[in-house]
C-alpha positions as a Markdown table, in Angstrom:
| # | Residue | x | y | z |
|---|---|---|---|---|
| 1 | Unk | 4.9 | 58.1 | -140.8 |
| 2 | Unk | 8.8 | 57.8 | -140.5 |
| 3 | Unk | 10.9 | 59.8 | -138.8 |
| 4 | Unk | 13.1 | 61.7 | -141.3 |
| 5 | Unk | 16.1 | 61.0 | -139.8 |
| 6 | Unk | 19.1 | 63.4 | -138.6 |
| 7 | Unk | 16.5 | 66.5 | -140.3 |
| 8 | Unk | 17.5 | 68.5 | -137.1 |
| 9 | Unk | 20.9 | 68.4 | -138.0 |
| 10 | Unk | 20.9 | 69.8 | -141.8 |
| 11 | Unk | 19.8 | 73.0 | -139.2 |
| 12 | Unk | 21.8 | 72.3 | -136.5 |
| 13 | Unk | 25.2 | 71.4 | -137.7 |
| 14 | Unk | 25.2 | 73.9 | -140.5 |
| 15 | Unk | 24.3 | 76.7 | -138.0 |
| 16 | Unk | 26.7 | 75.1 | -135.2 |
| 17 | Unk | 29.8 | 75.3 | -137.6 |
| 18 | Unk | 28.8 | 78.8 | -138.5 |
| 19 | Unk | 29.0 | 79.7 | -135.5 |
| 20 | Unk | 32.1 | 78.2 | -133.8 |
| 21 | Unk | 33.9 | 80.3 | -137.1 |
| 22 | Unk | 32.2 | 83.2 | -136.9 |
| 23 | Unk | 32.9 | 83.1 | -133.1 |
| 24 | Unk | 36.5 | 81.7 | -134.1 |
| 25 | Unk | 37.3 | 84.6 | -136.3 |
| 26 | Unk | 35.8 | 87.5 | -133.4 |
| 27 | Unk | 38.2 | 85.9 | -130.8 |
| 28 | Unk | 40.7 | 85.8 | -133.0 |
| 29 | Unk | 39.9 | 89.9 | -133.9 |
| 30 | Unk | 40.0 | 90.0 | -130.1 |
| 31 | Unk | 43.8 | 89.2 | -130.2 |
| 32 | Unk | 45.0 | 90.8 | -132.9 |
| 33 | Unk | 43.6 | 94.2 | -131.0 |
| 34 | Unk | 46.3 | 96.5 | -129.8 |
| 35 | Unk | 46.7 | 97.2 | -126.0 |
| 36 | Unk | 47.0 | 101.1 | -127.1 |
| 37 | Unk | 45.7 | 104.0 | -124.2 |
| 38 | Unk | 42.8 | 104.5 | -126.3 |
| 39 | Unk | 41.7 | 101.0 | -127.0 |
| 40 | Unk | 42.0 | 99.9 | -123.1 |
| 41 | Unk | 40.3 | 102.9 | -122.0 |
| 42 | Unk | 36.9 | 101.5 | -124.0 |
| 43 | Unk | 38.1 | 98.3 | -123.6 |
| 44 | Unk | 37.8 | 96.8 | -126.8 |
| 45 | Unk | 39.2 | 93.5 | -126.6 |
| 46 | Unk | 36.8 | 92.7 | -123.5 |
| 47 | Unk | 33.7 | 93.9 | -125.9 |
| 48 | Unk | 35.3 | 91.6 | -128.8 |
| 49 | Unk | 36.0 | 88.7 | -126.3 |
| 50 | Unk | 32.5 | 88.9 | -125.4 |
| 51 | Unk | 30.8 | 88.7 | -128.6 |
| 52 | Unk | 32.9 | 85.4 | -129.6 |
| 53 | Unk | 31.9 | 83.9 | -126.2 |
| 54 | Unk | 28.0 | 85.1 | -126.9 |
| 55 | Unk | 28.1 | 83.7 | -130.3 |
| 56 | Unk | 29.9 | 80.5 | -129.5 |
| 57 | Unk | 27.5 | 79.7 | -126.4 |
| 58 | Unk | 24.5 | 80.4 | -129.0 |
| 59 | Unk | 25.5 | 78.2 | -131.6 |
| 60 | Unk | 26.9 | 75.1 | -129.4 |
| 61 | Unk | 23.8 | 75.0 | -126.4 |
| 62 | Unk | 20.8 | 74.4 | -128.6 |
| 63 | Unk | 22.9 | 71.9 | -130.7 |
| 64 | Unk | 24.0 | 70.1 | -127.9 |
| 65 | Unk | 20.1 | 70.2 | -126.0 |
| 66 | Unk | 18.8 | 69.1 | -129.2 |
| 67 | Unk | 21.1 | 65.8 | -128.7 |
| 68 | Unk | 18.8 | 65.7 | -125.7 |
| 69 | Unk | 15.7 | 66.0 | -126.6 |
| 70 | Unk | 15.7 | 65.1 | -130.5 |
| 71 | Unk | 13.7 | 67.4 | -133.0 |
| 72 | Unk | 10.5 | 67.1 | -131.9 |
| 73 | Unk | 11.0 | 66.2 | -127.7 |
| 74 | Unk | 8.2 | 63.7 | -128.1 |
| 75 | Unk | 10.3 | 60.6 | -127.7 |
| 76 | Unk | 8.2 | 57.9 | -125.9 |
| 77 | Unk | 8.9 | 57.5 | -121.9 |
| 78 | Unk | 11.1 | 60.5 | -122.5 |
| 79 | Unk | 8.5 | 63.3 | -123.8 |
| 80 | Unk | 7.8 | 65.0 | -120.0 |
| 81 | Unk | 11.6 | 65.7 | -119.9 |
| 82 | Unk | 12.1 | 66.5 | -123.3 |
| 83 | Unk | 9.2 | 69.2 | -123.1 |
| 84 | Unk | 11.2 | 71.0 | -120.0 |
| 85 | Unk | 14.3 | 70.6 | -121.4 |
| 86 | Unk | 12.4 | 72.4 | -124.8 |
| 87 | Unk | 10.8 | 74.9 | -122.0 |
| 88 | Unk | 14.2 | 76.0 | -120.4 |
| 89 | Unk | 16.3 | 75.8 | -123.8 |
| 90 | Unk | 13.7 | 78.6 | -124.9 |
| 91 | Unk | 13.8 | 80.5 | -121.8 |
| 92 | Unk | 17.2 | 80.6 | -122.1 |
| 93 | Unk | 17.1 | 82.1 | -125.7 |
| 94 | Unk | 14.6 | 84.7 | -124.8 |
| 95 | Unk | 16.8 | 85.7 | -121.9 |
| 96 | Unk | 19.7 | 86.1 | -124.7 |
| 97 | Unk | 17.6 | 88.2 | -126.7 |
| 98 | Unk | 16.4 | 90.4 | -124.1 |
| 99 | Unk | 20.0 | 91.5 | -123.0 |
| 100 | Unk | 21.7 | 91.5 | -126.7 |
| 101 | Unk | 18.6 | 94.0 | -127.8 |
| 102 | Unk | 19.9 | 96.1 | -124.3 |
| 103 | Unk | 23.1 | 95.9 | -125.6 |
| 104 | Unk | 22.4 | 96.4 | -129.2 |
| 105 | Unk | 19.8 | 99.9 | -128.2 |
| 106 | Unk | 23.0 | 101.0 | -126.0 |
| 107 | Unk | 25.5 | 100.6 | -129.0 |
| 108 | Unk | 25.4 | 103.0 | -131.5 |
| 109 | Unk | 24.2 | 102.1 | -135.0 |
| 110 | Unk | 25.1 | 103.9 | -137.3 |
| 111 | Unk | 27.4 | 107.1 | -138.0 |
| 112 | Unk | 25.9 | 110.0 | -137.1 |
| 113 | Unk | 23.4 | 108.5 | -135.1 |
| 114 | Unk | 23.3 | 107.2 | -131.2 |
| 115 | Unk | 25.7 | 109.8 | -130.6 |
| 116 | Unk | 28.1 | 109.0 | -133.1 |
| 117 | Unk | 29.4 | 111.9 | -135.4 |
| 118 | Unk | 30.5 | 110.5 | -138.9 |
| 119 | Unk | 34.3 | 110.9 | -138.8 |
| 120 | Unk | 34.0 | 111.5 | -142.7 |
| 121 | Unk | 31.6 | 115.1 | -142.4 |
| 122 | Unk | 33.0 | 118.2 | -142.4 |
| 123 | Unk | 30.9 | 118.9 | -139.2 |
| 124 | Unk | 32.7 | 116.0 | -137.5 |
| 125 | Unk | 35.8 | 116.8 | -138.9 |
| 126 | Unk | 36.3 | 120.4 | -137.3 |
| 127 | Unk | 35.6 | 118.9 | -133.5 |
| 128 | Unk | 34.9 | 116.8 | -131.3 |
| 129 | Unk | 32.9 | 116.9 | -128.3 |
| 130 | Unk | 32.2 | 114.7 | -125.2 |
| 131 | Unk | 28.2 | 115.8 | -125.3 |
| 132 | Unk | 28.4 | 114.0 | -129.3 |
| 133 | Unk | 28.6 | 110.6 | -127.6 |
| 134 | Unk | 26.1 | 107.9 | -125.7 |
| 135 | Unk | 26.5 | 109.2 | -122.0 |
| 136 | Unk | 27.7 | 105.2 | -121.0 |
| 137 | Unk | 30.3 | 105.4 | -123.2 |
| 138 | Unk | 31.7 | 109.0 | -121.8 |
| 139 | Unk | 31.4 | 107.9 | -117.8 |
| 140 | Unk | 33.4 | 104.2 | -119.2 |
| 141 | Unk | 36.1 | 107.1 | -120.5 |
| 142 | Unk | 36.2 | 109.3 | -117.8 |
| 143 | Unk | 36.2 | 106.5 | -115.5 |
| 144 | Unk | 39.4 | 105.6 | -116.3 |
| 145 | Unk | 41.2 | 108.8 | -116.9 |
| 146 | Unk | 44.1 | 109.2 | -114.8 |
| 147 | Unk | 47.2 | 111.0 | -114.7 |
| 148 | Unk | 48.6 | 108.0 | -116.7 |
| 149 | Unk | 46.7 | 108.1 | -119.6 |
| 150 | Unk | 47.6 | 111.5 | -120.8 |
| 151 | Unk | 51.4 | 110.2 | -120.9 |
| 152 | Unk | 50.7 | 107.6 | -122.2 |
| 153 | Unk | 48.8 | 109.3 | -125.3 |
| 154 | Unk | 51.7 | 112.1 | -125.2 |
| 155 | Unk | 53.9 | 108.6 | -126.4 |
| 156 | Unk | 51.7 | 107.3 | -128.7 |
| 157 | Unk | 49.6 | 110.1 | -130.6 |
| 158 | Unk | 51.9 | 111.5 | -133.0 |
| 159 | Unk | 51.2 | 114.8 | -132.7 |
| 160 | Unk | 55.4 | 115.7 | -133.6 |
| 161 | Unk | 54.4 | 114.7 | -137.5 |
| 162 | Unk | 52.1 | 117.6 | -137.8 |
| 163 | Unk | 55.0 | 120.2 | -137.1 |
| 164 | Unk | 56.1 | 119.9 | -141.0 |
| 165 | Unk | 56.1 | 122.8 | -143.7 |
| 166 | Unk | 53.2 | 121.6 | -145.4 |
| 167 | Unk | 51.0 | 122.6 | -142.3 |
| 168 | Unk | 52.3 | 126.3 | -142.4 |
| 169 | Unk | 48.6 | 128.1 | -142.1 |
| 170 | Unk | 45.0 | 127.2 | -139.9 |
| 171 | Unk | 43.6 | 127.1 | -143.5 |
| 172 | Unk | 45.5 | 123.7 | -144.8 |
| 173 | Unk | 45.9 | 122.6 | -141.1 |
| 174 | Unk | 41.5 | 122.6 | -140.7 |
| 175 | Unk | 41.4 | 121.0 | -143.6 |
| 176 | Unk | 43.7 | 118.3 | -143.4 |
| 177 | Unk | 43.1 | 114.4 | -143.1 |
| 178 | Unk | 43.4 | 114.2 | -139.6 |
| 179 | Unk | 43.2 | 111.4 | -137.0 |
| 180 | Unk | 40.4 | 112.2 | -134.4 |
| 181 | Unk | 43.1 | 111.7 | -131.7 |
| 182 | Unk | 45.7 | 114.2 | -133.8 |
| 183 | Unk | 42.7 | 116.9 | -134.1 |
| 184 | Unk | 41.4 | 116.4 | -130.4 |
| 185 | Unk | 44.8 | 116.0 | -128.1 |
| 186 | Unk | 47.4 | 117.8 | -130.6 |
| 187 | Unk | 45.6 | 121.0 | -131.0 |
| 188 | Unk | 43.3 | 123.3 | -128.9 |
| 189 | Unk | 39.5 | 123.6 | -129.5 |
| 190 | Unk | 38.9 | 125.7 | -132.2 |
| 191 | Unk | 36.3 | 127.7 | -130.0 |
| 192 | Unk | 39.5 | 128.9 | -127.9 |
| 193 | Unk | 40.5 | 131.5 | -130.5 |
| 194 | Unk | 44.3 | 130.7 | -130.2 |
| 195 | Unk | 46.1 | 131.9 | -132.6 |
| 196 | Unk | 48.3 | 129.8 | -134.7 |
| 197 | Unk | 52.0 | 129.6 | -134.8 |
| 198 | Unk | 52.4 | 125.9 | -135.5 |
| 199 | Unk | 50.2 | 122.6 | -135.4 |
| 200 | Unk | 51.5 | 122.1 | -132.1 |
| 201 | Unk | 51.9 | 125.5 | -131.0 |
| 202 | Unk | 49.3 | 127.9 | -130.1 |
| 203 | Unk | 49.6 | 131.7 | -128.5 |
| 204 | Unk | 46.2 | 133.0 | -126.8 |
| 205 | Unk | 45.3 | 136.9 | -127.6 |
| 206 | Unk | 42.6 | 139.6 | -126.5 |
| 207 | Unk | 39.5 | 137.5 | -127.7 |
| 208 | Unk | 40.7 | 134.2 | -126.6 |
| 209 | Unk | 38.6 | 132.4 | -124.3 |
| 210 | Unk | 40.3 | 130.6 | -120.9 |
| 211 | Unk | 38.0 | 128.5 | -119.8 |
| 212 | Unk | 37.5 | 124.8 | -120.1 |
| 213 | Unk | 39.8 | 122.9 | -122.4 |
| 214 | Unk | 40.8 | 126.3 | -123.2 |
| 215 | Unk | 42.6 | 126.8 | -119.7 |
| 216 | Unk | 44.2 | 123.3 | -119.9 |
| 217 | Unk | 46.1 | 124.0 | -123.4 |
| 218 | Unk | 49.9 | 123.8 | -122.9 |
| 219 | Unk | 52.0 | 124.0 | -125.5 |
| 220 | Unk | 55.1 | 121.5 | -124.1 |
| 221 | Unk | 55.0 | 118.8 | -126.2 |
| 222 | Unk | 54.2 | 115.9 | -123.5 |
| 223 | Unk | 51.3 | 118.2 | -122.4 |
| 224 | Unk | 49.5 | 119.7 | -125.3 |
| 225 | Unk | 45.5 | 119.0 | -124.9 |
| 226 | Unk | 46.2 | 115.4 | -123.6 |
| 227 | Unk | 44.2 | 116.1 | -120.5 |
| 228 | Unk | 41.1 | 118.0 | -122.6 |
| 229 | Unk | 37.9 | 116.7 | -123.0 |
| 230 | Unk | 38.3 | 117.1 | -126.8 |
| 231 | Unk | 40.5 | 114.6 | -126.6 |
| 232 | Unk | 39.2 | 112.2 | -124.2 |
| 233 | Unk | 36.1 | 112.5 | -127.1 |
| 234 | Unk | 38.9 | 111.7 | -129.9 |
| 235 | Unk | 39.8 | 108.7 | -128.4 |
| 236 | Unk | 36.1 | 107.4 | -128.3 |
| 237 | Unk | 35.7 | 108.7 | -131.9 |
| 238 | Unk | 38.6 | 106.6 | -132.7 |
| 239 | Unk | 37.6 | 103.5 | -131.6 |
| 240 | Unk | 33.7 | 104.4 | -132.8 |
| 241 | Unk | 34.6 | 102.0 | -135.9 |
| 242 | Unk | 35.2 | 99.1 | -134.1 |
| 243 | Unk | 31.9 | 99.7 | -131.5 |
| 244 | Unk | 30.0 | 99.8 | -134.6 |
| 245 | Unk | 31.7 | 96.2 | -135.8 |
| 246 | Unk | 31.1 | 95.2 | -132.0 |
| 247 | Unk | 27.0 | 96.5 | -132.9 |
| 248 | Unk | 26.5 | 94.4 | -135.8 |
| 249 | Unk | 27.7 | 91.4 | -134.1 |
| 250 | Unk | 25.0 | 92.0 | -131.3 |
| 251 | Unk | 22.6 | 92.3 | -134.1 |
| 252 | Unk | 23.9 | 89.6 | -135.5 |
| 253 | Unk | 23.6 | 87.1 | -132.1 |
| 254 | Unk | 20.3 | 88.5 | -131.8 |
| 255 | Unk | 19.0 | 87.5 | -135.4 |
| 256 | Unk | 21.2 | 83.1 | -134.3 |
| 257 | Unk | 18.9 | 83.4 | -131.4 |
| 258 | Unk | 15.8 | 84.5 | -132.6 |
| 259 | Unk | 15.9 | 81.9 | -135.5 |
| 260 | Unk | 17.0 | 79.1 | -133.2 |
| 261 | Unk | 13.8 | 79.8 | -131.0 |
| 262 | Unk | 11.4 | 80.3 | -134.2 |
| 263 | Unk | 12.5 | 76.8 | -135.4 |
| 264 | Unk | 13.0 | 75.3 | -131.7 |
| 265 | Unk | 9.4 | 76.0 | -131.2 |
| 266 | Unk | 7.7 | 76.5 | -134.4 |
| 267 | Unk | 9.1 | 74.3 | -136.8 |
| 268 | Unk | 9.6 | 71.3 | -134.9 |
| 269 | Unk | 6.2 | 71.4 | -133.8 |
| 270 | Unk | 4.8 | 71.4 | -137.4 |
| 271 | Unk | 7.4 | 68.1 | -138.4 |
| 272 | Unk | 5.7 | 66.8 | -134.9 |
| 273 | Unk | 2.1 | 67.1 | -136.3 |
| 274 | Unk | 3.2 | 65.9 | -140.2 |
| 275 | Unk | 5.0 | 62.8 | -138.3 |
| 276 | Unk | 1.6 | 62.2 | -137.0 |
């Protein structure tokens, strides 16, 4: 029977193009990502980077081994090396899928799940809490916490837009449509029992508790709760959007690898046996 000529490639070269744009456009979502004190302390570009790399390397290896070893790696005086070269290419991918399912039980799914609050629940809304997140992603926070990084949040969290009228009571203030990084660095933990003067300013009374983030309120505006732990977990519920896109692109290289392997190794081994 004939061989059906360039089949592979109505796979390959479809999936290779997908690939080199889909890892195109992360890269590119890599670069457009601001090099803000939140987003280097989770370092999001490096997670981004990685994923366009990941996909990229996915897409271009199996297209370029196939070049090798044709569809089938049964070419005659050539079918010993084809046949490792098939072997390793397959290793390979089930060494791929073994660390992007690490990566992808690590991640968070879902809001609300993994350790992920929904930022859009009321729950989630009122406060946020170190213990709410995957412990990985707290140590990769905490890590990196210096005496810089509150500074640099005191520049770039504008907490001075919540000292307006409109905010003139706790009631429309617990309410309001907050940033996580406004409600966990602009304003002490609710749990403290301040009592409220101003967004930004807070006075402590009788039944006020002084412990914990509690103790490291300060009502200077350069100080605030930029060194609290409520907001160290604000700035990882700010970024817990783009984790979640960072997810789906693990699940995403996962599903390129496991399809490249099914065919690799199924597929070809049926046009093989209908080749004759």
């Amino acid at each position: 029977m004939a061989r059906p000529i360039g089949f592979c490639n109505y796979i390959y070269v479809p999936m290779f193009i997908l690939s080199s744009a889909v890892g195109s456009l992360v890269a590119a979502a890599a670069g457009l990502i601001g090099k803000t004190c939140s987003n280097n302390l989770i370092n999001l570009r490096g997670y981004f980077i990685g994923c366009a790399v990941a996909i990229f390397v996915i897409g271009c290896l199996p297209y370029f081994l196939i070049t090798k070893t044709s569809c089938c790696g049964m070419d005659k005086g050539r079918g010993a090396d084809n046949i490792a070269l098939r072997l390793l290419l397959g290793l390979l991918l089930l060494a791929m899928i073994a660390v992007l399912i690490i990566l992808a039980v690590k991640l968070p799914r879902r809001a609300g799940a993994a350790g992920f609050p929904d930022q859009d629940s009321a729950a989630a809304h009122k406060e946020y809490s170190l213990d709410q997140f995957p412990t990985w992603l707290r140590n990769t926070v905490l890590s990196k916490w210096d005496d810089s990084v509150p500074n640099c949040l005191a520049r770039s969290v504008p907490c001075s837009a919540l000292d307006t009228p409109y905010y003139s009571s706790f009631q429309i203030l617990s309410t309001a449509p907050l940033t996580p990084l406004q409600f966990g660095c602009c304003m002490p933990p609710q749990s403290c029992n301040f009592t409220f003067v101003r967004p930004t300013y807070w006075i402590s009374n009788q039944t006020s508790s002084l412990s914990g983030d509690c103790s490291r309120w300060n009502n200077d505006p350069d100080k605030l709760c930029f060194n609290c732990d409520s907001c160290k977990a604000g700035v990882i519920a700010h970024n817990s959007k783009s984790l979640k896109i960072v997810n789906n692109l693990v699940l995403g290289a996962i599903v390129m690898c496991a399809v490249y392997f099914i065919y690799f190794f199924c597929l070809c081994s049926i046009i093989c046996k209908l080749e004759g």
